[in-house]
TISE-457535 format. One record per residue (C-alpha): residue number from 1; z, y, x. Coordinates in steps of 0.001 Angstrom, whole numbers, always signed. Layout:
BEGIN
{atom NUM, {Z, Y, X}};
...
//
This chain:
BEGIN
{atom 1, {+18895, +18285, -8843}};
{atom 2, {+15824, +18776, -11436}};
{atom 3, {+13743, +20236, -8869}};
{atom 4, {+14420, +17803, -5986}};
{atom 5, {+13162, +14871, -7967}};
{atom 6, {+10536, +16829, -9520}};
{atom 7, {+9479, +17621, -5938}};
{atom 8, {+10154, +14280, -5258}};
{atom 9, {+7805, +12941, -7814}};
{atom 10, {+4780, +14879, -6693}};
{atom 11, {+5540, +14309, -2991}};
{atom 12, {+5789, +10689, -3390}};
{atom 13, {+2611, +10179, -5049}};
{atom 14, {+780, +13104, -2691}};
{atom 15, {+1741, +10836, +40}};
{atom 16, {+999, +7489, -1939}};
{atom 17, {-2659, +8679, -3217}};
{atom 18, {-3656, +9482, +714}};
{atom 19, {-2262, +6308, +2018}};
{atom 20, {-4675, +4556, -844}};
{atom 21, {-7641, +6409, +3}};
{atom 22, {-6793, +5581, +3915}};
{atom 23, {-5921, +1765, +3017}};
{atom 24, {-9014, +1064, +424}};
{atom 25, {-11557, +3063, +2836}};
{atom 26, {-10280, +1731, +6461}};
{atom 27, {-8204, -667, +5984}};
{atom 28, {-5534, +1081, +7965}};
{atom 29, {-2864, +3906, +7601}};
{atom 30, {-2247, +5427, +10986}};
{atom 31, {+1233, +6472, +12197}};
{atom 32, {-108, +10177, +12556}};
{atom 33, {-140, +11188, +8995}};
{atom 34, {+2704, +8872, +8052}};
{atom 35, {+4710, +11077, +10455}};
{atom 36, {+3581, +14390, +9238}};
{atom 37, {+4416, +13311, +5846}};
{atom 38, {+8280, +12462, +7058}};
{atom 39, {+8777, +15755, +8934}};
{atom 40, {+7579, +17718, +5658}};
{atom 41, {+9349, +15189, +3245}};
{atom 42, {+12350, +16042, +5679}};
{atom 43, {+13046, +19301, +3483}};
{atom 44, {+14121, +16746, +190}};
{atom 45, {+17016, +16103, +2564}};
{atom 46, {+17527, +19510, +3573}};
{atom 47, {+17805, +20603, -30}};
{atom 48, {+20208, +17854, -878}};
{atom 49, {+22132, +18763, +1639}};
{atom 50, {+22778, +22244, +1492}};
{atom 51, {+23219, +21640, -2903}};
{atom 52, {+25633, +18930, -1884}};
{atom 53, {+27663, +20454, +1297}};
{atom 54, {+30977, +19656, -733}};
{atom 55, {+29711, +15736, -479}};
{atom 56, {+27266, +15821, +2824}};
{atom 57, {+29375, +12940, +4798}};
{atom 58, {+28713, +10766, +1297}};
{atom 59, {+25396, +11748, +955}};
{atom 60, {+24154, +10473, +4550}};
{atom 61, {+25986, +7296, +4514}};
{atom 62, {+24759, +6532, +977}};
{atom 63, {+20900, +7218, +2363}};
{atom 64, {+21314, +5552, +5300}};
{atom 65, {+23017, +2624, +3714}};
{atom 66, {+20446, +2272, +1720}};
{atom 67, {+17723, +2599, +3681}};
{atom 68, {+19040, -171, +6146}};
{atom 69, {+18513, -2061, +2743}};
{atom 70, {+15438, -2025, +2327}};
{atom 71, {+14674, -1777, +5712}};
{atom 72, {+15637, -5514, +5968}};
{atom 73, {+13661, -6713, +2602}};
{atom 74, {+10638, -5403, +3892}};
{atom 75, {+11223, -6968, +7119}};
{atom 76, {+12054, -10427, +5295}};
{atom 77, {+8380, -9698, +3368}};
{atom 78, {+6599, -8471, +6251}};
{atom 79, {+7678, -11667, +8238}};
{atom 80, {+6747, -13924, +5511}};
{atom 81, {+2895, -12476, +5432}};
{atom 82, {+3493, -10750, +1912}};
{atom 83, {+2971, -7484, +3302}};
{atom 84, {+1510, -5291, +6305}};
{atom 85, {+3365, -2984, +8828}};
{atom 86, {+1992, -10, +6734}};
{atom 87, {+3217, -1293, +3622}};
{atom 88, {+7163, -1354, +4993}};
{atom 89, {+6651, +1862, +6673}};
{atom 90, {+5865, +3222, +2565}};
{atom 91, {+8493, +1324, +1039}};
{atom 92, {+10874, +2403, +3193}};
{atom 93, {+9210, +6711, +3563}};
{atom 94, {+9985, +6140, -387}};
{atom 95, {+13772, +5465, -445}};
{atom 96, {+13960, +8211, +2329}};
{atom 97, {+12591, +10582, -102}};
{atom 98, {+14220, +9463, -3891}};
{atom 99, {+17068, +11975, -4271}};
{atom 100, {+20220, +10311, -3117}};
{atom 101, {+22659, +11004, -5947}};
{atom 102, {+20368, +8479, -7640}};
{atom 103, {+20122, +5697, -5229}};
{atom 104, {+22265, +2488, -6554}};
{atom 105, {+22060, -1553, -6588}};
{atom 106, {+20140, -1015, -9912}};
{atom 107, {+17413, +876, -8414}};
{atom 108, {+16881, -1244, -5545}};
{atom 109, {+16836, -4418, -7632}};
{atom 110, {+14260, -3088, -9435}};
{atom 111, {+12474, -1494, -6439}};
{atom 112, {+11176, -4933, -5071}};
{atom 113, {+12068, -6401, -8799}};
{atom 114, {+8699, -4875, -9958}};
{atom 115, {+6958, -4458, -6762}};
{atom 116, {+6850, -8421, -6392}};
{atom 117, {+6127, -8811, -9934}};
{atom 118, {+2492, -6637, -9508}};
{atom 119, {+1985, -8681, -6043}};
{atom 120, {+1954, -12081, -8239}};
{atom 121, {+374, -10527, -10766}};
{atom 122, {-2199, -9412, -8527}};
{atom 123, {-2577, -13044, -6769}};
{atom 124, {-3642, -14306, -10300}};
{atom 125, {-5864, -11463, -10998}};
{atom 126, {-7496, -11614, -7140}};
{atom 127, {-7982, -15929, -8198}};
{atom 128, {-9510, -15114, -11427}};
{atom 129, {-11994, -12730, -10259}};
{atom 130, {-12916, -15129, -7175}};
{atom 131, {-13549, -17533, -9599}};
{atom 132, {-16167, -15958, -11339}};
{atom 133, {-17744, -13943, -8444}};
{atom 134, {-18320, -16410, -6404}};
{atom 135, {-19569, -18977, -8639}};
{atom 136, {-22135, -16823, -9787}};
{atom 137, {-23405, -15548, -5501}};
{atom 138, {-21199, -12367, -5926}};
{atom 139, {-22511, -11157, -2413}};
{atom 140, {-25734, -11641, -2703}};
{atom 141, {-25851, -9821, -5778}};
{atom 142, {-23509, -7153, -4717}};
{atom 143, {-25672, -6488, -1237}};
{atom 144, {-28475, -6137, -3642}};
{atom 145, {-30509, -9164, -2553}};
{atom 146, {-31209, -9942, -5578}};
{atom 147, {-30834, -7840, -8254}};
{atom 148, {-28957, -4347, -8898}};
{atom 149, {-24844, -4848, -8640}};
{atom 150, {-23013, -3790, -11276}};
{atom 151, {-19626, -1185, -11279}};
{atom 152, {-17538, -3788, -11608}};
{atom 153, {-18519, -6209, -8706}};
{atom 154, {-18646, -2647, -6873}};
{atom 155, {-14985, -2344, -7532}};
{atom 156, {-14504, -5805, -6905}};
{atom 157, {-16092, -6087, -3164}};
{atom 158, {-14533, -2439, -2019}};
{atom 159, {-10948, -3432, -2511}};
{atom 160, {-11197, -7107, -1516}};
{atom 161, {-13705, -7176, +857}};
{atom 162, {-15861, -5353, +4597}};
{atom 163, {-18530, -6031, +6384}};
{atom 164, {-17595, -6135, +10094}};
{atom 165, {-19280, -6377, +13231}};
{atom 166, {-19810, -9391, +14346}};
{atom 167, {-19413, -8261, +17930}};
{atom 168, {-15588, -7436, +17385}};
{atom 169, {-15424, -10496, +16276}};
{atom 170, {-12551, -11102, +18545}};
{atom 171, {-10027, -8910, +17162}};
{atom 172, {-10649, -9817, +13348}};
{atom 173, {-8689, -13434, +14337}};
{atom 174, {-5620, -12388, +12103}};
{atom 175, {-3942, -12727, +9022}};
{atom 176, {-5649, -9832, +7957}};
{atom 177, {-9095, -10662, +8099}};
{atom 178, {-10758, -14243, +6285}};
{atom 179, {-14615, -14782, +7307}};
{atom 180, {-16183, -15531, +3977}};
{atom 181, {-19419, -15872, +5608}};
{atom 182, {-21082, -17432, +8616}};
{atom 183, {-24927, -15555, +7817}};
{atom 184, {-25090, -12094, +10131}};
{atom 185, {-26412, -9382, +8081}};
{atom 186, {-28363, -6404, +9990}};
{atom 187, {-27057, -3264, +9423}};
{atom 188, {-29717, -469, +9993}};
{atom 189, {-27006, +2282, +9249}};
{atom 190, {-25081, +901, +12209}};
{atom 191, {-27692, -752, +14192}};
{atom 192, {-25070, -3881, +14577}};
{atom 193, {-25133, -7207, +13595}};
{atom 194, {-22077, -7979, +10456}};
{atom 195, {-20573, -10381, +9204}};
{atom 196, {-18826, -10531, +5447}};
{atom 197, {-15356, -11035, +5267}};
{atom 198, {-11788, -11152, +3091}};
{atom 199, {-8601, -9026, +3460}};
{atom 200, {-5636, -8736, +1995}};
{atom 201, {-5933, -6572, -900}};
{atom 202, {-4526, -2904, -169}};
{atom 203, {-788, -3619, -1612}};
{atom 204, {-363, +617, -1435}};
{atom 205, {-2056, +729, -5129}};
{atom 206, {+902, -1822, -6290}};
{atom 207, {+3767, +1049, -4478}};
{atom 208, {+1985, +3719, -6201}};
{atom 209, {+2847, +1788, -9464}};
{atom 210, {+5832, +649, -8237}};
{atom 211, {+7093, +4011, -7404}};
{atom 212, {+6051, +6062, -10883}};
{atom 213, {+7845, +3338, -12647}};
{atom 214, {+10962, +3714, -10444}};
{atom 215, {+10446, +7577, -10716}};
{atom 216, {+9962, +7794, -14169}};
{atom 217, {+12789, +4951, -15726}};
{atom 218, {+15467, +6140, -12862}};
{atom 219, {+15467, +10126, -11696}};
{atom 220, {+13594, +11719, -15045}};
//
């Protein structure tokens, strides 16, 4: 039991750290990896399994139960705009993987209990900073037109905000996307025409959280 949610730890956050990296540099997590990571992740089950043989009918249902669980919360989120398709796929990859003997009401209370808490928290941080970026031309300093950025509006533009072509303009009509600005910018890099606009922030750094504190208060 020790060593499936140690290995359970470490998986979790392998899996959550790429997804981050994928999310904050592309704005996407593909269904590829996502799968890889389930067949591997697969083996927590098979371990469970074959240390709980006396209890495997019990151990299923109570996965799979659970699962459906959360499966429908992240639907209920996902429908009202709170989260991505990516986003569900994670919370859901992470239930699949916490050891099952664990899993309870408790847990999954404080699952989207905490999760929601860092989304607010975020929506007041993400208003705070907008507030003082953009009063004082965030972009324009952060593009370097006119004067050096510094780390922090770095940080600031790489998590909340892209350039994107403006000929693909067409398929940035979405709740993902907000054009922030009308001015095209030429990209030499690219040789392409861009325009600067919002996203929704990438919501994988609040699992990561979400999912050491879950880790950490419920299976250690």
């Amino acid at each position: 039991m020790i060593l499936n949610v140690i290995f359970s730890l470490f998986y979790t956050n392998i899996v959550l750290i790429y997804c981050m990296y994928r999310d904050i540099k592309y704005r996407e997590i593909s269904n590829e990896p996502l799968f890889g990571f389930l067949l591997v992740g697969s083996l927590l089950i098979f371990t469970e399994v074959t240390a709980s043989y006396y209890n495997i009918f019990i151990l299923i249902f109570t996965k799979l139960f659970f699962l459906l669980i959360v499966a429908i919360f992240s639907f209920i989120l996902f429908c009202l705009k709170a989260i991505g398709g990516g986003d569900g796929k994670l919370l859901i990859m992470l239930i699949f993987f916490y050891p099952t003997q664990k899993l309870n009401f408790s847990l999954i209370f404080s699952f989207f209990f905490v999760f929601l808490f860092l989304y607010f928290f975020l929506i007041l941080v993400r208003y705070f900073f907008f507030k003082i970026y953009e009063r004082n031309s965030t972009f324009e300093m952060l593009y370097g037109l006119l004067e050096r950025p510094t780390f922090s509006h770095k940080v600031f533009i790489m998590i909340f905000y892209r350039f994107l072509d403006f000929s693909q303009i067409e398929n940035y009509r979405n709740n993902k996307y907000i054009i922030k600005s009308l001015n095209l910018l030429y990209n030499r890099k690219k040789e392409k025409f861009q325009i600067l606009a919002q996203y929704r922030p990438p919501l994988v750094i609040l699992i990561f959280f979400m999912n050491n504190y879950i880790m950490f208060n419920y299976f250690c």
